[in-house]
Structures are given as C-alpha cells and as structure tokens.
C-alpha positions in Angstrom: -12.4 -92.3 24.8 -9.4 -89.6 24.4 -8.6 -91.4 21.0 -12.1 -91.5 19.9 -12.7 -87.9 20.3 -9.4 -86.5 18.8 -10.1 -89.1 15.7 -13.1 -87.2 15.2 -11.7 -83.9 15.6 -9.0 -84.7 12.8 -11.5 -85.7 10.6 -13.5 -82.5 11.1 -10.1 -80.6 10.7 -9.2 -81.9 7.4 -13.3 -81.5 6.2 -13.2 -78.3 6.9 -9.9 -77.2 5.6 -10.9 -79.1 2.0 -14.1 -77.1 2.1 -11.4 -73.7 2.7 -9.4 -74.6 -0.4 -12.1 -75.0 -2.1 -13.5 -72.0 -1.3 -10.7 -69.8 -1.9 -10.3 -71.5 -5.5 -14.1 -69.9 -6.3 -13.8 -66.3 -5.8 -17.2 -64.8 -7.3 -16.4 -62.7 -10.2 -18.1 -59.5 -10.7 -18.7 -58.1 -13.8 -17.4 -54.5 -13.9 -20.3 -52.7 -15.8 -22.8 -54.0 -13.2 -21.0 -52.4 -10.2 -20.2 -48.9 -12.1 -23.8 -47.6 -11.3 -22.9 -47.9 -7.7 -19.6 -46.6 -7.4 -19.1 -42.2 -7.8 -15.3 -41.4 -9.0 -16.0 -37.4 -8.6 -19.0 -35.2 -8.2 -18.8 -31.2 -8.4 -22.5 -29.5 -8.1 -22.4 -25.9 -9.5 -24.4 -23.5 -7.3 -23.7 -20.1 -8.5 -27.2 -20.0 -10.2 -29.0 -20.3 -6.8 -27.2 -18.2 -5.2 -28.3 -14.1 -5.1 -25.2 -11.9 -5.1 -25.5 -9.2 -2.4 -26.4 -5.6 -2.8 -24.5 -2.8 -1.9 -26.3 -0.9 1.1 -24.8 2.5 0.6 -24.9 4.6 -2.4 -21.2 6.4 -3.2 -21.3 10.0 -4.0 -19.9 11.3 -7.2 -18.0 14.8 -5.9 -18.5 17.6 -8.4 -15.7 18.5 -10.5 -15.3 21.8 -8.4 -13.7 20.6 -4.9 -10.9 19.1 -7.1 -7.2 20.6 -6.2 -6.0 19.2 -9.0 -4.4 21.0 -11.4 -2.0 20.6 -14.7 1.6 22.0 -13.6 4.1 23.2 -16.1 7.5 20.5 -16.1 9.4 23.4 -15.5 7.8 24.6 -11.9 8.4 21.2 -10.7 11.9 21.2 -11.5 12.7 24.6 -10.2 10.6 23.3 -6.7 12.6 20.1 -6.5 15.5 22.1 -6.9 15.0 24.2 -4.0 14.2 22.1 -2.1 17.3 20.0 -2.9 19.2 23.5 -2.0 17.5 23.6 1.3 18.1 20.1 1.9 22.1 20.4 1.3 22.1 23.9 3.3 20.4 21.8 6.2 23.4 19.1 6.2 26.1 21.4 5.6 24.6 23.5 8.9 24.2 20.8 10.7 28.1 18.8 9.7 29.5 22.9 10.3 28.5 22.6 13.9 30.3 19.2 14.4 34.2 19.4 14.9 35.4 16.3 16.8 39.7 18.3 16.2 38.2 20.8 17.7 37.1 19.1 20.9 40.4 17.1 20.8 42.7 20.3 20.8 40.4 21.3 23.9 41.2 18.4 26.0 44.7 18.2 25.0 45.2 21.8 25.9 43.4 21.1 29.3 45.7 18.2 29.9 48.8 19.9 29.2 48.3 23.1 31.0 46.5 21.3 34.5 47.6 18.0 34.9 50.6 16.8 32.2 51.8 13.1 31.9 49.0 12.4 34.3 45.5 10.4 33.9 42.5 12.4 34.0 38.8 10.9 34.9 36.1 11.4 32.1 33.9 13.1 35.1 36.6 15.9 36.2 36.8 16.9 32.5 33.6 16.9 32.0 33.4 19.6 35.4 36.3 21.4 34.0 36.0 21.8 30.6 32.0 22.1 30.2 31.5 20.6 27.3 28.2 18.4 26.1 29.3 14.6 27.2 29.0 13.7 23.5 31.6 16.2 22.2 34.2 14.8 25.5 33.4 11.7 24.1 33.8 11.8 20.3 36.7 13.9 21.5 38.7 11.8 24.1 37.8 8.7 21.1 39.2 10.5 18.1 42.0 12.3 19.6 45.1 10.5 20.2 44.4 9.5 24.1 44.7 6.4 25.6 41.4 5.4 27.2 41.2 2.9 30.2 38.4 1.8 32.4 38.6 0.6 35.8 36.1 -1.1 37.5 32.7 -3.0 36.4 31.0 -1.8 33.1 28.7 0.2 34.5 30.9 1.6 37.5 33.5 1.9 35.8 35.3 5.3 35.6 37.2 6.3 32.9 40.7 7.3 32.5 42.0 9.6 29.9 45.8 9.7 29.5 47.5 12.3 26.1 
C-alpha cells in the first residue's frame, strides 16, 4: 500500500513541476503604453493662486522730517574729534602705564631684605605686613626682581619664600 501511495505522489510531483516550467516559460507581457495611464513619475500642484497673502495689522508711522538729529558734518570736525579723542586715549594709557613700576617694587623688597633680614628667606605674608604694599605690586615685584621664589607645602597652603 506504501508503494502505491508514493507511486502516485511521484507522479503528481513531476505533473506539477512540468505545469511550473511551463509556467515560468509564459510570462504575460505587458505592453508599456497601456500601463503609463496608471503609473505617476512626479506631481507638483501650484497653490500660490489660492492662497490670500496676509495683511499687515498695524499701520507704521512716517516721523516728520523735524525730530531728525541728523545733520551734514564738515570732514574736517570729524577729524579734529577723532583726534582728540585719540589724544585722550594715549594720555589715559600713558597715566595709567606711569603708575606701574614693577623696578620700583623690586628695589623696595630688596632694600627690605638687606637692611632686616640678609642672606635669609623671607615669607610672602611678613612682607606683605612689613612693607604695606598692594599684594599685586609684592607680587609682580618678588617675580620680576631677581629673587628666588620657593613654596612649601600644598598649592593652596602653601607659603611662599622669598630669598635675594
């Protein structure tokens, strides 16, 4: 009965693959021009003619010629402005640079050093007490005079030594 039944199934195997090759060798063909009414490539629709641009909701004033500050200026009264104020400008820096004299601050520690405590270290903090001088000016000082600088301690413990 086992041989009967997978006869018969062969035979409907090789039926049906015949009717698949045969199938497979008669593709339909469709003619191009018939299927170009049903296929879109691109569409663009141009709505600018039904849509209504807005309108502006506040009027803008037109100011009357009289508030105007505006005025024609010689070229000459510009330069001569510019140039004073390029002559206050310069005066400014040259104030300013006048008050800054890091040999000054230098001879003052050094002469401190030698006439209290020569060949010896000196903390930052007792000069500062001693000498009363604005912290910057010790420090541009102490750095641009010819000491030797050492810290002991952690960075922000840290006390610092001035040796001349």
């Amino acid at each position: 009965m086992a041989d009967l039944h997978a006869l018969r199934f062969n035979l409907l195997i090789k039926l049906w693959e015949e009717q698949d090759l045969l199938a497979e060798d008669t593709v339909p063909v469709v003619n191009v021009e018939v299927l170009e009414a049903w296929i879109r490539q691109s569409m663009s629709v141009d709505l600018d003619a039904l849509v209504e641009q807005p309108q502006a909701k506040r009027q803008r004033k037109v100011s009357s010629p009289t508030n105007s500050i505006v005025a024609i200026v010689e070229t000459e009264a510009i330069l001569q402005m510019v140039n004073a104020i390029e002559s206050h400008h310069q005066q400014m820096i040259q104030d300013l640079a006048g008050e800054e004299d890091p040999a000054r601050w230098a001879r003052a520690i050094a002469d401190w050093m030698a006439d209290h405590k020569p060949n010896q270290q000196v903390e930052l903090g007792e000069l500062l007490r001693e000498l009363q001088m604005p912290l910057v000016e010790l420090w541009f000082g102490a750095l641009l005079g010819e000491f030797e600088l050492e810290q002991q301690g952690e960075f922000y413990e840290a006390e610092v030594l001035l040796r001349c």
